[in-house]
Every structure is written in C-alpha cells, then in structure tokens.
C-alpha positions in Angstrom: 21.7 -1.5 24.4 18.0 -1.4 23.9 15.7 -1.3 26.9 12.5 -1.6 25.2 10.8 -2.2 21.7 7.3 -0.9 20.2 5.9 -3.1 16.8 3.6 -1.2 15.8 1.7 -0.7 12.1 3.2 2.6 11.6 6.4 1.8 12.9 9.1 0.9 15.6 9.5 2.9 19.1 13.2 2.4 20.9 13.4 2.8 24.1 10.2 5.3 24.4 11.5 7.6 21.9 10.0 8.7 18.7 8.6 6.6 15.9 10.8 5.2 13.3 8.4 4.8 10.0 8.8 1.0 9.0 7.0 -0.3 5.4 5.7 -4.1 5.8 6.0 -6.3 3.4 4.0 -9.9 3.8 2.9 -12.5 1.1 -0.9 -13.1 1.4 -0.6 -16.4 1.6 -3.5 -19.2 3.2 -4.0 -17.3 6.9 -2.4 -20.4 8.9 0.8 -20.0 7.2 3.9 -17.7 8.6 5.6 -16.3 5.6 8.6 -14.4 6.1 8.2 -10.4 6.5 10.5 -8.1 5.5 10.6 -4.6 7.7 12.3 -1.2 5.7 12.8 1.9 7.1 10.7 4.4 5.2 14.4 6.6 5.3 17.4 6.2 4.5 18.4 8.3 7.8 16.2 5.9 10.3 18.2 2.7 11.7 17.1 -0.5 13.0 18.3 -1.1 16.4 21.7 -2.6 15.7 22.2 -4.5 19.4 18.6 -6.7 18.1 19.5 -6.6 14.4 23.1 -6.7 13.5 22.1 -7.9 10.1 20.1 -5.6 8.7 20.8 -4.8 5.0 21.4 -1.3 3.7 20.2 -0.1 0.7 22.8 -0.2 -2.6 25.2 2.4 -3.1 22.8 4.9 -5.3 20.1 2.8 -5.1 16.9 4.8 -5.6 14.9 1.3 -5.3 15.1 0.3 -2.0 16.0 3.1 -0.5 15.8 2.5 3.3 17.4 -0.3 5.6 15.6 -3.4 5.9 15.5 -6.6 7.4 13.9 -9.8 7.2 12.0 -11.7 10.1 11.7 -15.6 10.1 9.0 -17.5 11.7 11.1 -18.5 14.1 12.2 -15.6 15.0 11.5 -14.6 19.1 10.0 -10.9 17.5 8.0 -12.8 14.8 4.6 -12.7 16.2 5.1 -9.0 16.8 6.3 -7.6 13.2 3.4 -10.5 12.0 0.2 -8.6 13.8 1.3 -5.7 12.7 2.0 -6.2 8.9 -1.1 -8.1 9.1 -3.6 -4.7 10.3 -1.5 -2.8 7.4 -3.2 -5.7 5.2 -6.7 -6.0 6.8 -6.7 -2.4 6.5 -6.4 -2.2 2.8 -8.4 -4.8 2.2 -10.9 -3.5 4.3 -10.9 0.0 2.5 -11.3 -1.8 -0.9 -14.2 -3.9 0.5 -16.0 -0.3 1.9 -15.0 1.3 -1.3 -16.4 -1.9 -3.8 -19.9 -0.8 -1.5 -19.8 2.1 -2.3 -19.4 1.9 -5.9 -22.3 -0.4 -5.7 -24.6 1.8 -4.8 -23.0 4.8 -7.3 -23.1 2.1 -10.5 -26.3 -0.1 -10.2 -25.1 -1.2 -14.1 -21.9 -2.5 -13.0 -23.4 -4.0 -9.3 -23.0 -7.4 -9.6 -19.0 -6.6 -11.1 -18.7 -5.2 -7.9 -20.4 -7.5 -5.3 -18.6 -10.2 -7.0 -15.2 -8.7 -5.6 -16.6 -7.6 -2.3 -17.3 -11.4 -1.3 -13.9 -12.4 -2.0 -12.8 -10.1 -0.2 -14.7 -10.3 3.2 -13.4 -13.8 4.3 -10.0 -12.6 3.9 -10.7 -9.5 6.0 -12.4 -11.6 8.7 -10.2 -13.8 9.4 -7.6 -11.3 10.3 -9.7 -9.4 12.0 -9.5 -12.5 14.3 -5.7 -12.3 14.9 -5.3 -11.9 18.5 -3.0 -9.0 19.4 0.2 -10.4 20.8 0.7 -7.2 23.4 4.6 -5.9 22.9 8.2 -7.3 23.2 9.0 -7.9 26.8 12.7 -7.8 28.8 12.8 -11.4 28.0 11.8 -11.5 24.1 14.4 -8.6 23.5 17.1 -11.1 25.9 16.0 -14.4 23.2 16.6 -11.8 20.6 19.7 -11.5 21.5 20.5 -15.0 21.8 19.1 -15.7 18.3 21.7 -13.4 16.8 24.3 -14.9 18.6 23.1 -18.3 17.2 21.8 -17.6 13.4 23.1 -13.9 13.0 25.5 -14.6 10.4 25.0 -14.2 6.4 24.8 -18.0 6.0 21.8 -18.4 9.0 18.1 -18.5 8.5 17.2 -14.8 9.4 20.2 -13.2 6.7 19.3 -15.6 3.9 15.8 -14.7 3.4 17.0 -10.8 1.3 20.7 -10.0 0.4 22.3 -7.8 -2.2 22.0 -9.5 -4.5 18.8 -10.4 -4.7 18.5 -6.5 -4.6 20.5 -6.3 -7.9 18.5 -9.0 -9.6 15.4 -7.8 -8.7 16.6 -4.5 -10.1 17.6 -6.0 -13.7 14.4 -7.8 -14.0 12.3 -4.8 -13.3 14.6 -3.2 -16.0 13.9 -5.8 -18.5 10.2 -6.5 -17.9 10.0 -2.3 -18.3 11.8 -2.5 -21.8 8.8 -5.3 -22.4 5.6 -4.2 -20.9 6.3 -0.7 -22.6 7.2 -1.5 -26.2 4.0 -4.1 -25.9 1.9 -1.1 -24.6 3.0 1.4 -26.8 2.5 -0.9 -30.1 -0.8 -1.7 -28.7 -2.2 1.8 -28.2 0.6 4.2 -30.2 0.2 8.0 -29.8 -2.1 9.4 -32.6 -1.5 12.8 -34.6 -2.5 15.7 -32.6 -3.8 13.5 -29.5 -2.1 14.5 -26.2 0.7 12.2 -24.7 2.8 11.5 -22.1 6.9 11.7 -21.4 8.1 10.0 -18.5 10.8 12.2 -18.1 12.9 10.6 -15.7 12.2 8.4 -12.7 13.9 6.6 -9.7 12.0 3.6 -10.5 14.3 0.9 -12.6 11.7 -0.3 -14.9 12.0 3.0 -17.2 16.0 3.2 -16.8 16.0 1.8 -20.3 15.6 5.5 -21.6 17.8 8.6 -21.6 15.8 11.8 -19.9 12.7 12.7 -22.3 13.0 10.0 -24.2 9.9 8.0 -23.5 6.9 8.8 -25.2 3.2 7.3 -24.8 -0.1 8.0 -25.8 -2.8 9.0 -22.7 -3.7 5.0 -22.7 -0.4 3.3 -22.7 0.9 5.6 -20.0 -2.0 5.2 -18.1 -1.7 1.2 -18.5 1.7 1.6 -17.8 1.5 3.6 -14.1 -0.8 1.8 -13.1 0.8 -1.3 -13.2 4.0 -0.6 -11.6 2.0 1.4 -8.8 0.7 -1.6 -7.9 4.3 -3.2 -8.5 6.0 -0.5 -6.2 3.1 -1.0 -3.8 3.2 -4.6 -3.6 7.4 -4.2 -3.2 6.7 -2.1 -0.3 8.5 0.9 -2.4 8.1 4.6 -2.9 9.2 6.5 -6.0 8.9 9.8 -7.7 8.4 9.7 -11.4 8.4 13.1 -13.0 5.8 13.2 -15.8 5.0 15.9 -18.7 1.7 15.8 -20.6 1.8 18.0 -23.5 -1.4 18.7 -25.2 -2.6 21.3 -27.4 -5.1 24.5 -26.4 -6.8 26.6 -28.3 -4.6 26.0 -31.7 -1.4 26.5 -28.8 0.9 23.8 -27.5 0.7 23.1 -23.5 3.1 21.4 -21.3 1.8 19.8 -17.8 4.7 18.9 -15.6 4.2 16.8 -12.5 5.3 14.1 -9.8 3.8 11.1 -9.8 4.3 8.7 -6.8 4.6 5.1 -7.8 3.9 3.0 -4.8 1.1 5.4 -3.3 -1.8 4.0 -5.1 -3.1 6.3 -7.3 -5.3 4.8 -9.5 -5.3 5.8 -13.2 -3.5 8.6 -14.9 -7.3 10.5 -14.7 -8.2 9.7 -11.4 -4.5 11.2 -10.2 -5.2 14.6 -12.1 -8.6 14.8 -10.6 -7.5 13.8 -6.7 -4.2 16.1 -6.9 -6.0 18.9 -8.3 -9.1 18.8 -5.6 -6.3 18.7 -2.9 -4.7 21.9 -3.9 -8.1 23.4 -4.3 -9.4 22.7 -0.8 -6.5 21.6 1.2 -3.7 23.7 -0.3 -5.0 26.6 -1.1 -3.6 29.6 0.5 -1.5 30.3 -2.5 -3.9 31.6 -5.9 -1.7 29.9 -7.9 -2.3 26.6 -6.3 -6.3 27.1 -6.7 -5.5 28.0 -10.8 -3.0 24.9 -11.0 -6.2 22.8 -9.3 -8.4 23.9 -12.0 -6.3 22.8 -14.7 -5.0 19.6 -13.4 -9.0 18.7 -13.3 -9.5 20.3 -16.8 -6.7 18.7 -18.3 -8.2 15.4 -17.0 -11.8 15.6 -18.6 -9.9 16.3 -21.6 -7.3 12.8 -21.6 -10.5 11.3 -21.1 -11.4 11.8 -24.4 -8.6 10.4 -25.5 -8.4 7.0 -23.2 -9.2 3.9 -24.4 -12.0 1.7 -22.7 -11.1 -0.1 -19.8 -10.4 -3.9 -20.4 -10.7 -4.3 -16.2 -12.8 -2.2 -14.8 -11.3 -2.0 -11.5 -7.2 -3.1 -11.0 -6.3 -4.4 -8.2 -2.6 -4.3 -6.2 -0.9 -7.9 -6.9 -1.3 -8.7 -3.1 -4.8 -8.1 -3.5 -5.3 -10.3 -6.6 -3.7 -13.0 -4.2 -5.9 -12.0 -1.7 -8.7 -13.1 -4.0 -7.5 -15.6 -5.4 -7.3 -17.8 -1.9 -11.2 -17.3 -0.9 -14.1 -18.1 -3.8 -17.0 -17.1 -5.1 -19.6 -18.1 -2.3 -22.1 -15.8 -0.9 -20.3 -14.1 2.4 -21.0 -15.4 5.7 -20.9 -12.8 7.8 -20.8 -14.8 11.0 -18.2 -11.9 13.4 -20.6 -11.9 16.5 -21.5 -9.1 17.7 -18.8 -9.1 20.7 -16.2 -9.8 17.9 -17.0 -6.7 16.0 -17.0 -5.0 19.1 -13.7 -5.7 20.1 -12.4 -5.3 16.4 -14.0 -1.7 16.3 -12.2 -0.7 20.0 -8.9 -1.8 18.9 -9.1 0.7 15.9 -6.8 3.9 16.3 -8.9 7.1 15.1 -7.2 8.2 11.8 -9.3 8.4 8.9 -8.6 4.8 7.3 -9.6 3.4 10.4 -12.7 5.3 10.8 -13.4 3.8 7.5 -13.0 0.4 8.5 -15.2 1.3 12.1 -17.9 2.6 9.8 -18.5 -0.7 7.8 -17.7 -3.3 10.9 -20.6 -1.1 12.2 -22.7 -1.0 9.6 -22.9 -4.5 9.9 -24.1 -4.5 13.5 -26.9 -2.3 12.8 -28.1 -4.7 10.7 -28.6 -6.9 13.3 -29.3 -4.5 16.0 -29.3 -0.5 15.3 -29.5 0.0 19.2 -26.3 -1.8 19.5 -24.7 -0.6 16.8 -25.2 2.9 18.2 -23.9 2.6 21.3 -20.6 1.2 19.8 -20.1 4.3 17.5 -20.6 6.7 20.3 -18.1 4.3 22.7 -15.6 4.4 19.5 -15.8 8.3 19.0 -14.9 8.3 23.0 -12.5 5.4 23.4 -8.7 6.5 24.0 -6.5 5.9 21.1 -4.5 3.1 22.2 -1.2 2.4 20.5 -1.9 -1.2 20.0 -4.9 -3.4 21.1 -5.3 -5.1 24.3 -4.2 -8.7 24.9 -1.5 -11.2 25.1 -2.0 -14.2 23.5 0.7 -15.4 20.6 0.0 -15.6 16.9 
C-alpha cells in the first residue's frame, strides 16, 4: 500500500523513492475552468501506483503511439488539485519561454518587431495568471485515504474517472491520425512537389501513425513539404503529450556526387523546422558531444547541409508556428496592450518558487527583468537571493486550487 505521494512537474515520487517521469496533458481552456488531465508514464516500464489507481490504461498491444501507462484525473477527483498545479507550471513554463524567446527575436529582427510584439501580448496574460495559482503543498495521509474511497466508489470502467480515455478512443485516435496523414501529405506534396535535381526527403519509417500509410522508403518530399509536414505533427505529438522517433534520409547531390543524410528526428520534442533541427543537432555534437572526431565532422555537415536546403525552402507563409495548445492559448486573451500589474511581492514569490534548471532560469530572468524596470535595486537583490535559494521540490503553501 502506498504511504505517501509526490505531484510534481517532472513526475510522481512513491513512497520517497525515485522519480517516475509523468507527461501532462491539459486543455488550455479559460483559467477558471478544471478540464480533465491526463497523466502518462514517459515508459512503458514505469507504473502508476495501482492501490490509488486501479484503472489506469495500458498502452495497446504494439502500440508505438502511446506508449506509456496513463490515466485520467477528473475535477473531482481528491488528487485533482495536485496533478492540476503541476500540469499547469509545465504550461506556464512553455509559455513563458515563447514569451522570453518572442523578446528576444524582437530585438534580433527590428523588420519583423511588431509581428512579434503582437504575439508576446497575448501571451503575457495567460502566463500571469498562472503564475497566480497557489501551490496546493502535497497529498496528505488523508487525500491518499479519499483516494481510496473514490475508487471504491467510481473505479469502475463505467464511472467518471475511467470514462474520460479508454481503448478505444486510443484506436480511433490512431486511425484518424492515419487518415489526416494520407491527407495533409498528398495536399503538401502537390503543393510544393520535389523539383529535378533539388534535394528531398524520405521518411523512411516512423512510430508515428500519421505516415503508416507507406511501406519503408516509400515517402518522398521535397525540402518544403517535409519541412511543412514535421513541423506540424511536432506540434501534433507535442500537444498529444507523445514522443516518437522518425527516421529521416535527405539525399542531395555534392560536387556532381549523390549524398545520403540519415537521421532521427523526434516528433513531440519541438524542434522547429527541418533547418533549424540540422543547425541545433549539429551545434550539439560540436560543443556538447564532441569527444569523438567523427561527431565534430558529422556537426559540420549537418550545419552545411542546412545552409544548403535553405536554398531550396520555400518562403514561410507563418513566420513563427506555434504548438496547438499555444494557438489556444492565444486565442483566449486579445490584442490589448499588456498590463503588467504582478507586484513586486508577486514576482518575488513567483521567482523563489522556480527550481534552478535552465528553463526556469529563463523564466527567473524575464519575471526579473520586469522588476528592474521598476526598481533595479530590487531586482538585484532577488537575482542574487534566487542564485542562493535552495531548490525546493515544490513551492511553499497550502491553499487549494
């Protein structure tokens, strides 16, 4: 039986031991609502604790899709608030990344500034008000005894907290992905078909059900259309809370020779375009991988063989895609000039509660840089108490969501 429970962003802690990866998954819907969130294990060899949740649904036999064991949390559910706070700083934390990220494209593209600024106050009202979601502290004795009682009560296929994801929304969801593949693709590769000698891409196989329509090797697309096509079910993957490998090969031609570039791309882990992912994976084995040469020479021509599909990419319709959660996201605030109105004890507290990993120290950067607006004195002293602060698991507090 479990003792005790840790919700935290990165995952679930049982009984003190080590941390069980969990994925999030919550619509961004109006900020009073409760929407239901689904929890996954990030593998297929983690487990949800079965005494609290004997319902928890395991992936499809040979399922690539979802590939870990999930479960679904109800508003009413006595763990609710929990899994809520923390699928919420998973959100605030993208959205505050793209909001520090939109600044700084700001200031590297003057042209395109007001594209930019545009986004970046849609996207602060959103941020603040989760920045005001008060930490609900951890499962108690007693919340883990209610839990208990709720499954004894609703934990049964036809209650509220089993109804919410089942098999077979699993298999339907797989089929439509198939058949909106077999669509998006055809449309994509009529639009922008691959031209004679011009470089291209084979998706040569892939866990991901959208491309299951074709045999290994078979599907072919210009630099643009496979570029249109990643990106969109990245953000597809991303928004589904899923992780797959797609195993790519650009061929292209060098001095009067054919080439062949085979690599993995990760759909799911936000990559950006087709360019971008070339660039950022060959700058990582170059500084951060480098102790074998021939990661330093694969480096240089993953960023070579970028510049060069750039030449062959068509302009960008949308300057800057967004994931679908974040076109939600905008779509609930509008257009206003951003009010800024976190006091200064509010963006102290925010910036405290921050663990010190690197996405964090992104969003601690800009909640500061907004307090030395107002007061660089201040805003200095709450770096340097940040930089010394402990690292606390979870944030201070008690009060329920």
């Amino acid at each position: 039986m479990t003792r005790s429970l840790a919700i935290t962003p990165k995952g679930l802690i049982v009984d003190d031991g080590e941390l069980i990866p969990v994925q999030y998954s919550i619509d961004m819907v109006p900020f009073d609502t409760k929407p239901y969130i689904t929890a996954m294990c990030c593998s297929p060899k983690d487990h949800f604790p079965e005494d609290l949740f004997p319902d928890s649904i395991a992936p499809l036999p040979g399922s690539f899709h979802f590939r870990g064991e999930r479960i679904s949390i109800s508003p009413e559910h006595p763990l609710y608030r929990f899994f809520r706070w923390s699928a919420l700083q998973i959100k605030y934390h993208m959205a505050m990344i793209i909001w520090y990220w939109l600044g700084e494209r700001i200031e590297q593209e003057p042209s395109n500034a007001d594209f930019y600024e545009e986004r970046r106050q849609a996207v602060w009202p959103v941020v603040k008000n989760v920045f005001r979601t008060p930490n609900c502290g951890q499962p108690t004795i007693e919340d883990l005894t209610m839990t208990r009682r709720w499954n004894n009560r609703y934990g049964s296929p036809s209650g509220s907290f089993c109804g919410f994801l089942d098999q077979l929304y699993i298999q339907e969801h797989r089929h439509r992905l198939k058949r909106d593949g077999a669509l998006v693709v055809k449309r994509l590769m009529d639009q922008f078909p691959i031209r004679p000698d011009a470089p291209f891409v084979v998706i040569e196989d892939s866990e991901y059900p959208a491309f299951s329509s074709w045999q290994y090797g078979e599907l072919r697309l210009s630099v643009s259309a496979a570029d249109a096509v990643l990106r969109h079910y990245d953000a597809t993957a991303f928004e589904d809370g899923d992780f797959c490998v797609t195993n790519l090969a650009i061929r292209y031609r060098e001095n009067g020779s054919t080439k062949v570039q085979r690599l993995h791309f990760y759909l799911g882990n936000q990559n950006g375009c087709l360019t971008e992912y070339l660039r950022a994976y060959g700058r990582w084995l170059i500084d951060e991988n480098n102790r074998d040469p021939d990661n330093v020479i694969n480096g240089i021509e993953l960023i070579s063989l970028a510049g060069l599909l750039s030449e062959y990419m068509a302009p960008a319709i949308i300057k800057v895609e967004y994931a679908p959660w974040i076109q939600e996201l905008l779509a609930l605030t509008d257009k206003r000039e951003p009010e800024f109105d976190l006091s200064d004890e509010e963006i102290r507290e925010c910036v405290l509660s921050l663990p010190h990993d690197d996405e964090s120290a992104l969003v601690a950067d800009a909640l500061i840089e907004i307090l030395s607006g107002r007061d660089s004195q201040k805003a200095l002293e709450l770096y340097k108490e940040w930089k010394t602060s402990d690292d606390p698991l979870s944030p201070a507090g008690s009060a329920e969501m």
